[in-house]
LUMBATI-543073 format. One record per residue: x, y, z of N, C-alpha, C in turn. Coordinates in steps of 0.05 Angstrom, whole numbers, plus 5000, padded with zeros to 4 digits. Layout:
<pts>
XYZXYZXYZ;...
</pts>
This chain:
<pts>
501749765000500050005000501750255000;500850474986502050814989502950875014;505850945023505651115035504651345040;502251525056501751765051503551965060;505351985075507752035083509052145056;510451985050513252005025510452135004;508252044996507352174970506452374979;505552555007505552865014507752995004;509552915018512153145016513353164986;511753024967512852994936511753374934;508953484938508853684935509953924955;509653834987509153985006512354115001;514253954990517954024990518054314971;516554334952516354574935514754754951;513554714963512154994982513755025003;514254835016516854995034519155135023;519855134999521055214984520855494985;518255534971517155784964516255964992;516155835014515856005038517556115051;520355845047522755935056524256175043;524256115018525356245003523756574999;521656514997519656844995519556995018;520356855047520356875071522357015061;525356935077527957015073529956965061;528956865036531656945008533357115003;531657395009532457574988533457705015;532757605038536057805059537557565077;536157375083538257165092539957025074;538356895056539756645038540056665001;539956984998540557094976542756874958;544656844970547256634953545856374948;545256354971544156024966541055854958;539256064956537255954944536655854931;537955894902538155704874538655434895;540755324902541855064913539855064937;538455114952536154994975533754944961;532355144938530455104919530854834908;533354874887534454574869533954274886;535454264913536054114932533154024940;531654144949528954134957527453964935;527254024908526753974885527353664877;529353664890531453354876531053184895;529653234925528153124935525552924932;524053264921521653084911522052944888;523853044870523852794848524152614854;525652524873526752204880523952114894;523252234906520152044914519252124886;518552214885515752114861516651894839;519651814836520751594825520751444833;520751494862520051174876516951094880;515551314880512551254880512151164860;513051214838512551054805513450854809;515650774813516050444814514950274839;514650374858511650154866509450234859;508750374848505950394841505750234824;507750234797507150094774508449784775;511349714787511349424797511049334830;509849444843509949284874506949214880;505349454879502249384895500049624869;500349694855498749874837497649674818;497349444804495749194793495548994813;492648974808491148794815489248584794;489848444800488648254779489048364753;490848394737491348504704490048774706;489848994733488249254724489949424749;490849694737491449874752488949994770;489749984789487550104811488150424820;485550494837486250784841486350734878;488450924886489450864915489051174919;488051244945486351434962488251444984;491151524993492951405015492351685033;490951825028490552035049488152165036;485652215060483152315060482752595078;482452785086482352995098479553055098;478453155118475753385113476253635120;476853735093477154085099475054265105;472554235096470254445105468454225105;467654275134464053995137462854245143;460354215122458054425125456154315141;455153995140453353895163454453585153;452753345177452253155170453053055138;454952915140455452685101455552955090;456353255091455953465062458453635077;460553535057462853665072465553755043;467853795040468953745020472153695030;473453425017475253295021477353375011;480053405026482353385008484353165016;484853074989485952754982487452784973;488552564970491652454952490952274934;490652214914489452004886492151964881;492551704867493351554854493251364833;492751444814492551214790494551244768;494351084745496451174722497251414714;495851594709495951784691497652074722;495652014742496552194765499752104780;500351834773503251794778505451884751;503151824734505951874708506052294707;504252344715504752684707506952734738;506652584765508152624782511152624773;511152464763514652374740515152624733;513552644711514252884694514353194696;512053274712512753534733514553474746;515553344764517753474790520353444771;520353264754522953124728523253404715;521853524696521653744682522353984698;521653984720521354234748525454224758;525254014765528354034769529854034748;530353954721531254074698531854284703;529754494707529254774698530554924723;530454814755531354894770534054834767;535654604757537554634754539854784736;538154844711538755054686539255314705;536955404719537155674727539255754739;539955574758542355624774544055854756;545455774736546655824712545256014693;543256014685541156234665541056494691;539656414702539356664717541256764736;543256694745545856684756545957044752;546757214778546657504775543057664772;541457524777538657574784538457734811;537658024801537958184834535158014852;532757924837531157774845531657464849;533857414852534557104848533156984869;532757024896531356864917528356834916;526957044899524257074880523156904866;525456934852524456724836524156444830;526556364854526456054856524656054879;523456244890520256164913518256154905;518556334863515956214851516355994832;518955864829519055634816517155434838;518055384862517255254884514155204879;512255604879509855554880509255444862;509955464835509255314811509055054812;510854994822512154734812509454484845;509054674863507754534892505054594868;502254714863500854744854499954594824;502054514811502154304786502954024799;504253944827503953674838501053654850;500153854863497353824881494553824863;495153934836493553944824493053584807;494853514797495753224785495453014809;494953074832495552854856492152984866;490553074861487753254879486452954871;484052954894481552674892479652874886;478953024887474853144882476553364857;474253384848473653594832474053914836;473253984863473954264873476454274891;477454124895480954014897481754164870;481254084851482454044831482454404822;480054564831479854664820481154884831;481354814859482955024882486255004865;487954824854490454844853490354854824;487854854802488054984779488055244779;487655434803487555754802490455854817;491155654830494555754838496055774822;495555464801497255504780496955704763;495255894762494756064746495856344759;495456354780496656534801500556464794;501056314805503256274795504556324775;502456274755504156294725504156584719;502556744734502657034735504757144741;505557024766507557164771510857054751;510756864747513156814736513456814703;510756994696510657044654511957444675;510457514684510657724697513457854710;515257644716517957664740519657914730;520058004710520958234701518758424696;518458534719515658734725516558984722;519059074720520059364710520159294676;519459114655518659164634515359094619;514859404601513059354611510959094592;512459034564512058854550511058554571;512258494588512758224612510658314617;510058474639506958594651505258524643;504658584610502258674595501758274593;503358134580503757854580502057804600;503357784618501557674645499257764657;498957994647496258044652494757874631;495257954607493457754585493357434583;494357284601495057124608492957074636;493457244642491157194678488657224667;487957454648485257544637484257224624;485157154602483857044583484656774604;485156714616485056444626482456404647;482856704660480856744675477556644672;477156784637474456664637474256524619;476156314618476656034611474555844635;476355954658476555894685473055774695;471756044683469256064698467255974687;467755864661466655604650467055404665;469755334673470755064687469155044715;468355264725467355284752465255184756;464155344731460855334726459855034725;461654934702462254574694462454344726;464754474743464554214764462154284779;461554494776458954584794456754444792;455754434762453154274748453853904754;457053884741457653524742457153444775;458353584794458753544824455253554834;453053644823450253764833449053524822;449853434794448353254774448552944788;451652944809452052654819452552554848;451952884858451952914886453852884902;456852914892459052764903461253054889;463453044902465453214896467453034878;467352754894470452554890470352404875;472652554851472552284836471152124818;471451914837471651684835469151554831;467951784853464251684854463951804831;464352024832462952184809462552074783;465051994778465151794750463951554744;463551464769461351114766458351204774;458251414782455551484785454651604748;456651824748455551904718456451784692;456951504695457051394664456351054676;454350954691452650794694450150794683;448850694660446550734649444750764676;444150604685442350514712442250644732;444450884734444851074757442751214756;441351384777439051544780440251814773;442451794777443952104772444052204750;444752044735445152014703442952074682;441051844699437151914683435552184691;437152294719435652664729437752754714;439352734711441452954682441053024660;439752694644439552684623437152884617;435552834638431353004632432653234635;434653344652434153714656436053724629;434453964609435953984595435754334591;436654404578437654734568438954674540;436254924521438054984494438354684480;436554424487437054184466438953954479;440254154501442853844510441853854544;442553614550442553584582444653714591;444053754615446553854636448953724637;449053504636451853364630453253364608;450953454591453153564556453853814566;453154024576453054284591455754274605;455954114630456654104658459854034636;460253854620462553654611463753954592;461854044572462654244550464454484566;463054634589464254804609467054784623;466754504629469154354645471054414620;471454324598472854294572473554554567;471654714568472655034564475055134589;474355144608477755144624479254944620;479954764604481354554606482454754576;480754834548481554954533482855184540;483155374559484555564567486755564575;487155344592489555324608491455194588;490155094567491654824553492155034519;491555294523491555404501490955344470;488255274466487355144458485355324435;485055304401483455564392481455564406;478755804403481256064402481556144428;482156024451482656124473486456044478;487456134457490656174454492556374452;490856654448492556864445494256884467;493856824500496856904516499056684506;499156504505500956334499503356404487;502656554464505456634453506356854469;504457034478505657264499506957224519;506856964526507756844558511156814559;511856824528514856854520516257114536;514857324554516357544567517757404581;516757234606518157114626521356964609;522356964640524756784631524156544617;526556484601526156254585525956064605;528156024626526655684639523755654648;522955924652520755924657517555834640;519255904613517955834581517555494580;520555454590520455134585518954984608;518955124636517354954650513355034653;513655244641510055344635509655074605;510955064584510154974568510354714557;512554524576513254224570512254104593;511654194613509753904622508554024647;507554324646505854454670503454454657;503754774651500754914653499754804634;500954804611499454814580498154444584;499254314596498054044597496154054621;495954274634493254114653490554134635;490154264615488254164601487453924598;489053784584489653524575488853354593;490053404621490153164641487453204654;486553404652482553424662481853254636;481953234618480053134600480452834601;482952804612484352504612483352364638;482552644657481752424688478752454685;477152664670474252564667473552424649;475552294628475152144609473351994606;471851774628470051654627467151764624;467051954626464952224630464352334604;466952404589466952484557466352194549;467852004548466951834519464451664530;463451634550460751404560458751604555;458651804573455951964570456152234555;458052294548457652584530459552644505;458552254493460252354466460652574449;457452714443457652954429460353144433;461253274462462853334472465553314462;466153024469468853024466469352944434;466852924418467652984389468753284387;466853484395468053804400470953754410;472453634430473953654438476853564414;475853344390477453274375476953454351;475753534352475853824326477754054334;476854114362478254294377481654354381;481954064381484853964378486554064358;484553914335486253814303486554074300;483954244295483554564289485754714300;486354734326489254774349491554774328;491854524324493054344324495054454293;493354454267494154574245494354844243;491955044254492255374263495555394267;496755284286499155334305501555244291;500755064282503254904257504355244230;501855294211500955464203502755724204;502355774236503456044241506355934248;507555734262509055724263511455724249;511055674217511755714197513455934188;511756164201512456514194514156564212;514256564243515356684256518756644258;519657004268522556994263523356964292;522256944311523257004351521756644354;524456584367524856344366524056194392;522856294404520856194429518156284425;517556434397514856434394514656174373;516056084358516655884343515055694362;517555604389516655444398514155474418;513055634418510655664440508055584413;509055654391506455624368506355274369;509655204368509354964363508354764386;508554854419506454774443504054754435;502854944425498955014417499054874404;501554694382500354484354500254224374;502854144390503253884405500553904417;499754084442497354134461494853904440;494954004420492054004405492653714388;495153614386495053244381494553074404;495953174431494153114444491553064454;489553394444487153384449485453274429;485953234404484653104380484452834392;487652694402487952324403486052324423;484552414448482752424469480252424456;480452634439478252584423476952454402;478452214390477052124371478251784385;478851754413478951564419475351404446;476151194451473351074459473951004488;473350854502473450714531474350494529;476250414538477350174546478549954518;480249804522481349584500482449714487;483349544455483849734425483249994421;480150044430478550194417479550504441;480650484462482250654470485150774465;486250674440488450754436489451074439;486751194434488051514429488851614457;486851524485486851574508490251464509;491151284503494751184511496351354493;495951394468497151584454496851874468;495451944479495252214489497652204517;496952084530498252074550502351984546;501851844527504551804518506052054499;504152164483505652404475505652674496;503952664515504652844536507352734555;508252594550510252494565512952494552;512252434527514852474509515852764505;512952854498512553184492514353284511;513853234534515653424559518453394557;520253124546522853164540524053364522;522553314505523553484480523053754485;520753774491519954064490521854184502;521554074531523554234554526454254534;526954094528529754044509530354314489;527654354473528554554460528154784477;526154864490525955084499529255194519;530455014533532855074540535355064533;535154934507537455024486536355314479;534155424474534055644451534855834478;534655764503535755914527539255934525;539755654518542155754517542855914491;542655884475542756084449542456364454;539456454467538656714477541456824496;541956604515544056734531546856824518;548156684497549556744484549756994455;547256984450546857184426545457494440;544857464452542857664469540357754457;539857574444537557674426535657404417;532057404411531357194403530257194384;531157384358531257424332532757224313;531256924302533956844291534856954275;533657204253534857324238538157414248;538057464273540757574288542657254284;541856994281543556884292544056694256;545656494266546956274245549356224246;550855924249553755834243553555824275;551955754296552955744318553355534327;553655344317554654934322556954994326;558955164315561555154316562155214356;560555454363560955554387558455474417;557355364397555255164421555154944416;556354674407556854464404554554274413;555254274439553054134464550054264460;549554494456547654574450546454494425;547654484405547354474379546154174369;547253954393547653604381544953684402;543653654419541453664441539853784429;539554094418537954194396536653884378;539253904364538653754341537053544341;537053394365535753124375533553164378;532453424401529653504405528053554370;529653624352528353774323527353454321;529553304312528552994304525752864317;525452874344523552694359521152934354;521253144360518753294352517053264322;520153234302518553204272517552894271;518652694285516652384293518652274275;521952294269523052114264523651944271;523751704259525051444281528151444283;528351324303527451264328526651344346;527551704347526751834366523651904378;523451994405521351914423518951944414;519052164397516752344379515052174363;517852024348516051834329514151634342;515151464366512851274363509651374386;509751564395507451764409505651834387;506552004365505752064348504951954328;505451684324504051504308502651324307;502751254345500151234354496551404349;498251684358496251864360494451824323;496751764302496551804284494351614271;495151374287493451094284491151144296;490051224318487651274333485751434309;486351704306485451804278484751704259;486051534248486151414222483851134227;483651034257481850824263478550974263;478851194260475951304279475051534276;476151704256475851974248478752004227;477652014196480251984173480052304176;478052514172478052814170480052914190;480452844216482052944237484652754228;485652534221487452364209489152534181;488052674165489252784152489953084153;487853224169489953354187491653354203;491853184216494453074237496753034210;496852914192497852864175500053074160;497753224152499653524145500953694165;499553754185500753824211503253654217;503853464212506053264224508553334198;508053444174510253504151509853894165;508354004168509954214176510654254198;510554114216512554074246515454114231;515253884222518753894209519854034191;517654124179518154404171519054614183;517554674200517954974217520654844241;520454724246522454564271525654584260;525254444231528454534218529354754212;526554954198527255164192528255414209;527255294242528855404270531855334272;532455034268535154984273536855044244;536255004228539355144200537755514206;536555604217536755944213538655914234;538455774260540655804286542755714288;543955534278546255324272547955284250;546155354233547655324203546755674186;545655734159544655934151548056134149;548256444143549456514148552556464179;554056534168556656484185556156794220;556356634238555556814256558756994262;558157234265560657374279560357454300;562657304314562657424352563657724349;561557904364561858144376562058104403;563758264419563058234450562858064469;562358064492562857844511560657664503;561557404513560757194509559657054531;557956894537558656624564558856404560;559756324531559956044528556755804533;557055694538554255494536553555534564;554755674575554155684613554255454636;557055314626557955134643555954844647;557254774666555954504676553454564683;551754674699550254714706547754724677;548454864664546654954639546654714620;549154564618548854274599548454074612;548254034640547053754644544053734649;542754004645539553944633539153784609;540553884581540453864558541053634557;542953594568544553144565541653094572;541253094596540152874610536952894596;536453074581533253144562534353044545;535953034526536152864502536352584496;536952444531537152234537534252094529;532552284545529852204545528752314523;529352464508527852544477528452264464;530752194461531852084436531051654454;530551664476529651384485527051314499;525351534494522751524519521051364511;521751454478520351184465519550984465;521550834481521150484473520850464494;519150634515517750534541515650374526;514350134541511350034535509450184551;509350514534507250484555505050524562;504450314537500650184540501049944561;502949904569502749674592502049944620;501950124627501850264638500050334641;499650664629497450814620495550744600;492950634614490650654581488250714605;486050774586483950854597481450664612;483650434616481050274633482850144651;484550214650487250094671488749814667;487949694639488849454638490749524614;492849304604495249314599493949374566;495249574547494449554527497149584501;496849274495499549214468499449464451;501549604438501749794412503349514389;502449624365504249434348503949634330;507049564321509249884303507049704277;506649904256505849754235507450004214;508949874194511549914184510450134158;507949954154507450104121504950334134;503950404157502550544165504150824174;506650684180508650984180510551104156;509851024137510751034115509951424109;507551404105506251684096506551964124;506551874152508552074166511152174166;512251964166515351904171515852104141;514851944116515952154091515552344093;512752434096512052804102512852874121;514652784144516052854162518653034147;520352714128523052804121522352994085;520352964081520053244071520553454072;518853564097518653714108522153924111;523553684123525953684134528453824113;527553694083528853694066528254004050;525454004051525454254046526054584058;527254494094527054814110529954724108;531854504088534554404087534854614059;533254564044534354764017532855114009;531255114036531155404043532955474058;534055424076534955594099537755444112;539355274094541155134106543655344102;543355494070545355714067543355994061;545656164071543956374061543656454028;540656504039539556604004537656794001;535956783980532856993980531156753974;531956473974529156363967527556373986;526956394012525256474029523456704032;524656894010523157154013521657093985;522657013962521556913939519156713951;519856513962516356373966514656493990;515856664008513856864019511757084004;514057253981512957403969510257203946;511756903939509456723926506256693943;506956763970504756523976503456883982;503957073983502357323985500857414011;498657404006497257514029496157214050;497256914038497156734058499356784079;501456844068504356894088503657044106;501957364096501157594117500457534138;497557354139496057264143497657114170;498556904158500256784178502356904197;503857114185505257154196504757384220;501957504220500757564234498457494255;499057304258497657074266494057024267;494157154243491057084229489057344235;490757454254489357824265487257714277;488257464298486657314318485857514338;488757644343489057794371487658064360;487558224337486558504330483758384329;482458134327479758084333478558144354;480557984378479357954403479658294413;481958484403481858794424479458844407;479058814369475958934367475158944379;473058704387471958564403470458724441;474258694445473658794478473959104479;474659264464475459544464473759634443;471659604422470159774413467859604414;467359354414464059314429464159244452;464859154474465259024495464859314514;467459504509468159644524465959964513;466960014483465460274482462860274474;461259984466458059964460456959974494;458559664511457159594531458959744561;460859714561462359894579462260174586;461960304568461560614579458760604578;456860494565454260664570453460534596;454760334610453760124633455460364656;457760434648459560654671458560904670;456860984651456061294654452761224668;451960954663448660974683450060944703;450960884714453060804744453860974752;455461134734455961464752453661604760;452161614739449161864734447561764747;446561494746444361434757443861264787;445861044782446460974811447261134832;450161314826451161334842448961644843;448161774826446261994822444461934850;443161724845440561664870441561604900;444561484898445361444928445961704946;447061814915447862224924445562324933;443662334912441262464923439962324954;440362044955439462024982441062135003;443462155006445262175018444762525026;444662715005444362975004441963035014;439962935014436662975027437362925053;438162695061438562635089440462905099;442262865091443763145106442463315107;440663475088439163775087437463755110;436163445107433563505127434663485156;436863325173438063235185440063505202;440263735172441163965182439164135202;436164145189434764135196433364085221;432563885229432463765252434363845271;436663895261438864005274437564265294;436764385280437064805294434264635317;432764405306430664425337432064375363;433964225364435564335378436664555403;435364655412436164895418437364955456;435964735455436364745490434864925507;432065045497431365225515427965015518;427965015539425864735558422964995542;422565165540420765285529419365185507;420965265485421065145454419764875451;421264585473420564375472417464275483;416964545499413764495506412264555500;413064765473411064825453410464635433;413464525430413164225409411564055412;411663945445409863735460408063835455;406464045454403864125463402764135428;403864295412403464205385403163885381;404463825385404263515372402163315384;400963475411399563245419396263415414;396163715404393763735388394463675362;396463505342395763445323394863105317;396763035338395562815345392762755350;391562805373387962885374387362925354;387763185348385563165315385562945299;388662825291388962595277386962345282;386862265315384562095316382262205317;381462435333378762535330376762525298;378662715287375662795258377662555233;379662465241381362295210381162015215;381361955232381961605243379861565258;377161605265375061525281373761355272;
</pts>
């Protein structure tokens, strides 16, 4: 059985982190915080490694099926009798494998920093909001109820505020994180709205119930859901659609994607740990832990949810194409990964074969986080060395980042799904799920998968190869040990994550589920992969103009794109001339005039009369017995000749 012990402190080690450190970093332990943060960090990784391996070989199957383990129950608020709300510790596949990969990805990045941010007058800051990040994406992945879940989906958001934000004297960073808090926000309040209706519809917060109560034909919960309906759908198409909508926010997802690329203000490790295996996947992992919920009772739904994907999915590919700042590259190319994930969820079923996309999802969120993190902290080390994240500024830098350059290069491979690397066999799963059960979302995945490798190469020959780079000025070299044994130890896992089995692991009914490579089925990725490859090889390997020549060819598609579809000049239309100057000012000028008009006027009457009343007042015992005596002949008359 779980220790609940050792699987607490997997999160509780990052908040002490962040207390210690936010406490007294920045005047006691200024020098040493990076190393008590890191230290703290490499802690919890080692438990949650060891929680993975008994979970998955000691006591986590039972009879051929992964079980769900409950090793700590809490009652945080009892409102009366049985109506209270619980905070827990869950355990099953999917909530041990993201344990791996957050605190794995988290210390990466804590250990890069040391080195990246090295000379940070905020240095003890910011490793107290790595901490909060990094405690709030374990608690959130490890929560049992639903409003658990939803309490440490708003930290993480709080969190991520502050650390897109951490350079708050610029004001570009600022504006990021605000647009980032905004549009997530009422992502958010869909999601609220959603556990509100699912948690009312099944009478339960946890889980566990929730899910066998609402996808049991025979449940009573299920048949009062189905009758209340609104607008044509029941509440549980409602309650599930809502839930999905914060899961699309957080997971940047169309069109609730515009902060994503803005979130590039923050520091880069910070890029790599918001976008390889935090925030941008808790989408993913809500749709993956109500999964039984989407594909039993609200297929309609999670069809939306595999349109939603693919649509994501090619949009992001698309733009990623155009751009010259090479962490918007890769943040476009997050929104494309995000949305192969959310397509394979969605055009997959419950349990056996017919669940493949549910194991493909979860396996390319797992691969996804090597690589990703991989590139995002090479293009850190690049940024640190060039000072700039224009690749136009850069090219010929293999010669002077070596280590960077072979780690780069590995992450480009497994992202475009070559074999062997990790990319390929996640992705061709995902590829197969599609192709079993939806060919329209299958051939977009398709083309999306030749311009990955497209846009992915066309990042590394503009940075590595392309024009000959000339050193001006000081340098820092790749930034020592510290900065390359992220990169080793991610390419390790880019280039071998692969040949985990692990449909013996993760699948959506908890039982062991075989993959079989099928040779001539990867035939048509793998080529439009090395297409792809071949062609950002004879654009952009030397310098030339054929890139401006098929830009100026493709015309006002390139614009288009390279402006990212004038998504974002939609949404300020939108909120700044109908939002704000149709419904905003005429709603703030009745509010000045009329509300606050009638509270004035009450406010102003009372005084006048009150002034009033005032001068009777007077203190002379005379005056007051004229009053008495008045008032008690108006009184009499009142009952005499009016009230008799």
């Amino acid at each position: 059985m779980p220790n609940a012990t050792t699987i607490a402190l997997i999160p509780l080690l990052p908040l002490a982190g962040f207390i210690l450190l936010g406490l007294f970093g920045r005047k006691y332990l200024k020098s040493s915080s990076g190393l008590i943060g890191t230290a703290l960090l490499l802690t919890s990784t080692i438990l949650a490694l060891y929680t993975a391996y008994e979970y998955f070989f000691v006591y986590g199957k039972v009879d051929g099926v992964y079980q769900q383990f409950i090793p700590l129950q809490l009652t945080w608020l009892e409102f009366s009798k049985g109506v209270s709300i619980d905070m827990g510790l869950l355990l099953d596949p999917i909530s041990v494998m993201m344990l791996v990969v957050v605190s794995f990805i988290s210390l990466m990045v804590h250990i890069y920093s040391l080195g990246y941010m090295k000379g940070e007058e905020r240095f003890a800051t910011y490793y107290s909001f790595l901490g909060l990040f990094t405690f709030s994406m374990l608690g959130l992945v490890l929560a049992s109820n639903i409003f658990q879940i939803y309490i440490f989906w708003e930290l993480v958001g709080v969190s991520s505020f502050l650390l897109i934000g951490y350079y708050y004297d610029k004001p570009s960073a600022v504006a990021a994180s605000k647009k980032a808090f905004i549009v997530t926000r009422f992502a958010d309040l869909g999601f609220l709205i959603g556990i509100l209706i699912l948690s009312f519809s099944s009478g339960t917060l946890d889980f566990t119930t929730l899910i066998q109560r609402l996808t049991s034909p025979e449940s009573n919960e299920v048949k009062t859901a189905v009758v209340s309906t609104f607008l044509g759908a029941s509440a549980l198409t409602w309650g599930a659609a809502l839930v999905f909508i914060g899961g699309a926010g957080k997971s940047a997802m169309f069109p609730l994607h515009i902060w994503l690329p803005d979130a590039m203000e923050g520091p880069t490790p910070v890029s790599a740990l918001i976008h390889a295996a935090t925030m941008v996947v808790a989408g993913v992992y809500l749709v993956a832990r109500l999964f039984p919920v989407f594909a039993l009772t609200t297929p309609a739904v999670l069809e939306i949810i595999g349109w939603v994907g693919a649509i994501s999915a090619i949009i992001a590919a698309v733009i990623a194409c155009t751009q010259t700042d090479i962490k918007r590259v890769l943040a476009y190319s997050t929104m494309s990964q995000i949305g192969y994930m959310m397509f394979a969820l969605g055009v997959s079923k419950y349990g056996g074969e017919a669940g493949l996309g549910y194991t493909a999802s979860m396996f390319h969120l797992f691969t996804h986080a090597m690589f990703k993190a991989l590139l995002f902290l090479g293009a850190g080390a690049v940024i640190h060395y060039i000072h700039s994240n224009d690749m136009r500024d850069m090219g010929g830098l293999r010669k002077y980042l070596p280590v960077t350059h072979i780690t780069f290069l590995i992450a480009c491979l497994a992202i475009a799904g070559v074999p062997p690397f990790a990319g390929f066999f996640s992705k061709e799963e995902i590829l197969l799920a599609a192709y079993q059960n939806n060919m329209a979302i299958y051939w977009i995945a398709l083309i999306t998968s030749g311009l990955t490798a497209f846009y992915m190469f066309r990042l590394y020959f503009n940075i590595f190869w392309s024009k000959p780079h000339e050193v001006h000025g000081e340098k820092h070299g790749e930034g020592g040990f510290v900065m390359m044994l992220p990169l080793v130890l991610l390419a390790v896992g880019a280039a071998a994550a692969g040949f985990i089995p692990f449909g013996e692991f993760v699948s959506s009914d908890g039982k062991a589920l075989v993959s079989h490579f099928h040779l001539e089925f990867s035939i048509a990725p793998v080529g439009l992969g090395l297409a792809g490859i071949f062609a950002a090889l004879w654009l952009y390997k030397k310098q030339n103009d054929k890139p401006q020549k098929l830009a100026a060819a493709l015309g006002g598609l390139y614009n288009a794109a390279y402006h990212k579809f004038y998504i974002d000049e939609i949404y300020f239309f939108i909120t700044k001339k109908v939002l704000f100057n149709l419904i905003g000012r005429p709603a703030a000028w009745f509010d000045r005039n009329i509300v606050d008009g009638m509270v004035n006027l009450t406010g102003n009457t009372t005084q006048a009369v009150s002034e009033g009343i005032k001068k009777i007042q007077s203190g002379k015992v005379q005056q007051y017995a004229i009053y008495f005596l008045a008032g008690v002949i108006v009184l009499a008359t009142l009952f005499i000749y009016v009230l008799r």
